[in-house]
C-alpha positions as CSV (number, residue, x, y, z in Angstrom):
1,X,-84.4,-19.9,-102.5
2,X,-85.0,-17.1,-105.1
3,X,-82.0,-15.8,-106.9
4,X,-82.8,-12.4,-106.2
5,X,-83.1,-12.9,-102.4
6,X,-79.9,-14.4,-102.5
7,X,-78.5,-11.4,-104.2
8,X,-80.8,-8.7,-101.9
9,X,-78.5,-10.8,-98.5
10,X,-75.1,-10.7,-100.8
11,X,-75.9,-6.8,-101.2
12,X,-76.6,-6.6,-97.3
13,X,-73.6,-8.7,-96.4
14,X,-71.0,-6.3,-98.6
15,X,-72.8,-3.3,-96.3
16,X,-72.3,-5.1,-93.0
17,X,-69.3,-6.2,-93.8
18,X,-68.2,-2.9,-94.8
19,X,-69.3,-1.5,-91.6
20,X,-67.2,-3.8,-89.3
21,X,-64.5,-2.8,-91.8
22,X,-63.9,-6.4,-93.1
23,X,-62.5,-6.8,-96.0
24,X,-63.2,-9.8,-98.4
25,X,-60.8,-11.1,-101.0
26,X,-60.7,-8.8,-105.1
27,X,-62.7,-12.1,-106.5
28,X,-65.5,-12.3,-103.8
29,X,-66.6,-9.3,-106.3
30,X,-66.1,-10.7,-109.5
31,X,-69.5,-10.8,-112.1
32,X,-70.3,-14.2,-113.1
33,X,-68.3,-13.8,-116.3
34,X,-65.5,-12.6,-114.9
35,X,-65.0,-16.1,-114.1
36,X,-65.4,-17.1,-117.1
37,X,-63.1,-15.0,-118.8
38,X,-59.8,-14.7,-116.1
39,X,-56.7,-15.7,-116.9
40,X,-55.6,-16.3,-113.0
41,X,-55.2,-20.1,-111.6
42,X,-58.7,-20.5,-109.7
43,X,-58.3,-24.1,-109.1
44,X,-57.8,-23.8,-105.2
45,X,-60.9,-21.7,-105.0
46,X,-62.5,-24.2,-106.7
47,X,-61.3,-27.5,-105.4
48,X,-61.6,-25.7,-101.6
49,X,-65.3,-24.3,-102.3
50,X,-64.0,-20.8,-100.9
51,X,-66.6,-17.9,-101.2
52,X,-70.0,-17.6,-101.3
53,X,-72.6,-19.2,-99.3
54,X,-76.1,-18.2,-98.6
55,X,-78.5,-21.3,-96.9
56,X,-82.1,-21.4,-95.6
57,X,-81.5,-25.0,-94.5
58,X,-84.3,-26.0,-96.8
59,X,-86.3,-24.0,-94.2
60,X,-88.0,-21.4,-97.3
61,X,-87.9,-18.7,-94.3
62,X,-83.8,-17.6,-94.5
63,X,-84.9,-15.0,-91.3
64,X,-86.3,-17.7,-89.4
65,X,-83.6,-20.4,-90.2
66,X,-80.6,-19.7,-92.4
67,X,-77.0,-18.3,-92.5
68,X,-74.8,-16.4,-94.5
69,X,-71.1,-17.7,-95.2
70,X,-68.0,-16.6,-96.9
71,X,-65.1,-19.4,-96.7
72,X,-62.2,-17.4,-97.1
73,X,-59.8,-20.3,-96.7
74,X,-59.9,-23.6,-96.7
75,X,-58.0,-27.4,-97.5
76,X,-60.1,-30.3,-98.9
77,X,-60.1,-33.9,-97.6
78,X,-59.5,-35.2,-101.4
79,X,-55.8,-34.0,-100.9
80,X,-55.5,-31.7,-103.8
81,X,-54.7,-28.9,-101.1
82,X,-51.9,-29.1,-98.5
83,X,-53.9,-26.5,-96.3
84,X,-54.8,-28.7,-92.8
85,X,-57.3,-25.6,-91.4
86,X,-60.2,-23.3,-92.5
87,X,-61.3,-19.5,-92.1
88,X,-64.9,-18.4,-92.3
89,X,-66.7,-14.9,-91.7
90,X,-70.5,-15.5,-90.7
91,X,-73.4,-13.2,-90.2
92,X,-75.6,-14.6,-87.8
93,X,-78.8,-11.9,-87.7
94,X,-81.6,-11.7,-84.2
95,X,-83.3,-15.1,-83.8
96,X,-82.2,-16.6,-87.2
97,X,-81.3,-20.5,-86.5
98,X,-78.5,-22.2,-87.6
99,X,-79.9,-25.5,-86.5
100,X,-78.7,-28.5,-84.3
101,X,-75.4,-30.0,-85.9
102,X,-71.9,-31.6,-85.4
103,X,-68.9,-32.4,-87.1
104,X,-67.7,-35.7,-87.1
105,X,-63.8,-34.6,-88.3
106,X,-63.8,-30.6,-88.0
107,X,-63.0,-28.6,-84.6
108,X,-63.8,-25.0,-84.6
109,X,-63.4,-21.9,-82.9
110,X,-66.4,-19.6,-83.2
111,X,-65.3,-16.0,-82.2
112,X,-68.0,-13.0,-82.1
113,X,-65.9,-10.3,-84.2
114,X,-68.7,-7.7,-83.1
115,X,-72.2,-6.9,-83.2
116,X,-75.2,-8.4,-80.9
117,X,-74.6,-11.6,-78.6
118,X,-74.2,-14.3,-79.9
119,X,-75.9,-17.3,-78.4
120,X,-75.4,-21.5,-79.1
121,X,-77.2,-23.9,-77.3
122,X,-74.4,-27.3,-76.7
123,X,-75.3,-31.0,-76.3
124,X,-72.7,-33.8,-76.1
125,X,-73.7,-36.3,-78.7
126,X,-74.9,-40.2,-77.7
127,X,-73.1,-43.2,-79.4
128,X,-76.3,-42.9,-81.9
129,X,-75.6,-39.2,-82.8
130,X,-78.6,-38.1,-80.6
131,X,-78.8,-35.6,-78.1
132,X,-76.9,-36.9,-74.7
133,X,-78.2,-35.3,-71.3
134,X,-74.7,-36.2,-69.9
135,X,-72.7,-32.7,-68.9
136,X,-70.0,-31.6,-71.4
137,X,-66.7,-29.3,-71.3
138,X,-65.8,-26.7,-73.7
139,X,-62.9,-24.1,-73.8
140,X,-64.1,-20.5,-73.8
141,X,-61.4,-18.2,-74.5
142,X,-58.5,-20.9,-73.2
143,X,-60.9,-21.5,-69.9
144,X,-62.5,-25.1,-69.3
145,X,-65.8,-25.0,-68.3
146,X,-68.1,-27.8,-67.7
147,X,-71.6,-27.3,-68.4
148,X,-75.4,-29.2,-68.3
149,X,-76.5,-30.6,-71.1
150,X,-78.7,-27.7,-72.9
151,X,-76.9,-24.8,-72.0
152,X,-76.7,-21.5,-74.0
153,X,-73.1,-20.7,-74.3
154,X,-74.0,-16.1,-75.1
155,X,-70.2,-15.2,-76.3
156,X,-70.0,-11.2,-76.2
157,X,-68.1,-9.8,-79.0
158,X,-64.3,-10.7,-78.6
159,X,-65.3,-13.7,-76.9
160,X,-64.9,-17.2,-78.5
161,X,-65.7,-20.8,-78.2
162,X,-63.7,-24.1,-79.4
163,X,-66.3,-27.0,-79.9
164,X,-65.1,-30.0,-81.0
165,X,-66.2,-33.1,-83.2
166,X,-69.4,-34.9,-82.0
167,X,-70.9,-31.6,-80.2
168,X,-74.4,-30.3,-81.0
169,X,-75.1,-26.8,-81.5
170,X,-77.3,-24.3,-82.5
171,X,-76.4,-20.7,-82.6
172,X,-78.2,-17.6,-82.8
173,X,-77.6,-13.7,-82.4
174,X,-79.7,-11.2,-80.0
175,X,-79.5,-7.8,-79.5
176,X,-78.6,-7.1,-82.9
177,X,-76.6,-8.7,-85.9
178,X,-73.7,-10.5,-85.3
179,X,-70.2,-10.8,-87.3
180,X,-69.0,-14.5,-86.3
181,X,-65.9,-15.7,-87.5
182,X,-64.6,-19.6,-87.7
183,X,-61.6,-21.1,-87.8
184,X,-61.1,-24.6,-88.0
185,X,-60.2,-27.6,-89.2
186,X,-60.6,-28.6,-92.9
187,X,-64.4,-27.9,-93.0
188,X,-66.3,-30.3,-95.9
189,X,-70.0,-29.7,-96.0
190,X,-71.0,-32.2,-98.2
191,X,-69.5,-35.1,-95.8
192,X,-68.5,-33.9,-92.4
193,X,-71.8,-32.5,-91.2
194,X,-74.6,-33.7,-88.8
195,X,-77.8,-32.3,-88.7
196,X,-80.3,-33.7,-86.4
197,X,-82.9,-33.0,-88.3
198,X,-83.3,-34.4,-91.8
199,X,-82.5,-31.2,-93.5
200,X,-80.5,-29.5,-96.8
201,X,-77.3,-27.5,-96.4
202,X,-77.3,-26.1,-100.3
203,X,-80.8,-24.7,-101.2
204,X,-82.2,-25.8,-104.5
205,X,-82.1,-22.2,-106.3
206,X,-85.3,-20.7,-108.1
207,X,-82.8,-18.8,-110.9
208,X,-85.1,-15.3,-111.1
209,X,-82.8,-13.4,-112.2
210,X,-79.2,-13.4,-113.1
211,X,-76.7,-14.0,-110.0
212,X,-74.7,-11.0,-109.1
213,X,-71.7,-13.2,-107.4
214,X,-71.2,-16.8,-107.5
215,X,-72.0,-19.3,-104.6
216,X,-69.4,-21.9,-103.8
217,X,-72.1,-24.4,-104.8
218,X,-72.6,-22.9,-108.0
219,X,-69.2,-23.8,-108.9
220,X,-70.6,-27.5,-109.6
């Protein structure tokens, strides 16, 4: 991905965000060298990978297939953080794929905070990690439901969905752009996901022009 287009959906995400009136943490605004320059302890944010996080899934089309991401809190499976869970805001836009995965540690709850449908298509996973046709249950809101193999889960906003490890999903919005939020286990995205498809979570960055806010994967 260009730099600039990752700082044209940073711009977009502020006004969206904005609009749903949620509010990010003082340093999700912080200038590159503002980070080089503070005095304040930064280690959690850095050990965590909290912030930033724009992906095409190695697609090139981030419309077609990609995601934006702002960890607002997380632990770490190295142990350098006590914290045991993990908060994310997402904004998932109209037929943008986040495509087939699972989690082999993390369980989630995926809540629409507002916006369009949102929409995930669920598999239970074989002993191979491919796509089982066997039924599956998932919690909606507290209620058990069992459902066929390939079923779109379409979660209104205020209505959430716990998946846990070793379920496939893919998610989606229609209608109109969707504010998802996640909480969760610790979430590690260099280890704990599962893509189907042989595909990259961190795009290789074409650096255009100067970045406007750091990604989580630029802390590196």
């Amino acid at each position: 991905m260009k730099r600039s287009e990752i700082n044209a959906i940073q711009r977009e995400a502020k006004e969206f965000l904005a609009s749903h009136q949620f509010k990010l943490p003082p340093w999700a605004f912080w200038a590159p060298d503002d980070w080089k320059h503070t005095t304040e302890d930064v280690s959690e944010i850095l050990d965590c990978m909290l912030g930033w996080d724009v992906t095409d899934f190695g697609s090139g089309d981030f419309m077609k297939r990609g995601l934006f991401l702002f960890t607002i809190r997380n632990g770490n499976l190295c142990g350098t953080s006590k914290k045991s869970y993990a908060e994310k805001i997402m904004i998932v836009r109209v037929d943008q794929e986040t495509p087939m995965h699972f989690h082999r540690l993390k369980m989630e709850d995926i809540i629409n905070r507002g916006g369009g449908e949102l929409c995930l298509q669920l598999y239970a996973s074989t002993e191979d990690e491919k796509l089982s046709d066997r039924s599956l249950t998932v919690s909606i809101d507290g209620i058990s439901r069992t459902i066929p193999a390939g079923t779109t889960v379409r979660l209104k906003p205020g209505e959430s969905i716990c998946l846990e490890p070793y379920v496939y999903h893919r998610f989606w919005a229609e209608g109109s752009t969707a504010l998802v939020g996640e909480v969760s286990l610790v979430n590690d995205d260099s280890t704990d996901n599962r893509f189907l498809e042989d595909i990259g979570r961190f795009p290789a960055i074409d650096e255009d022009e100067p970045a406007l806010h750091l990604l989580a994967a630029d802390y590196r």
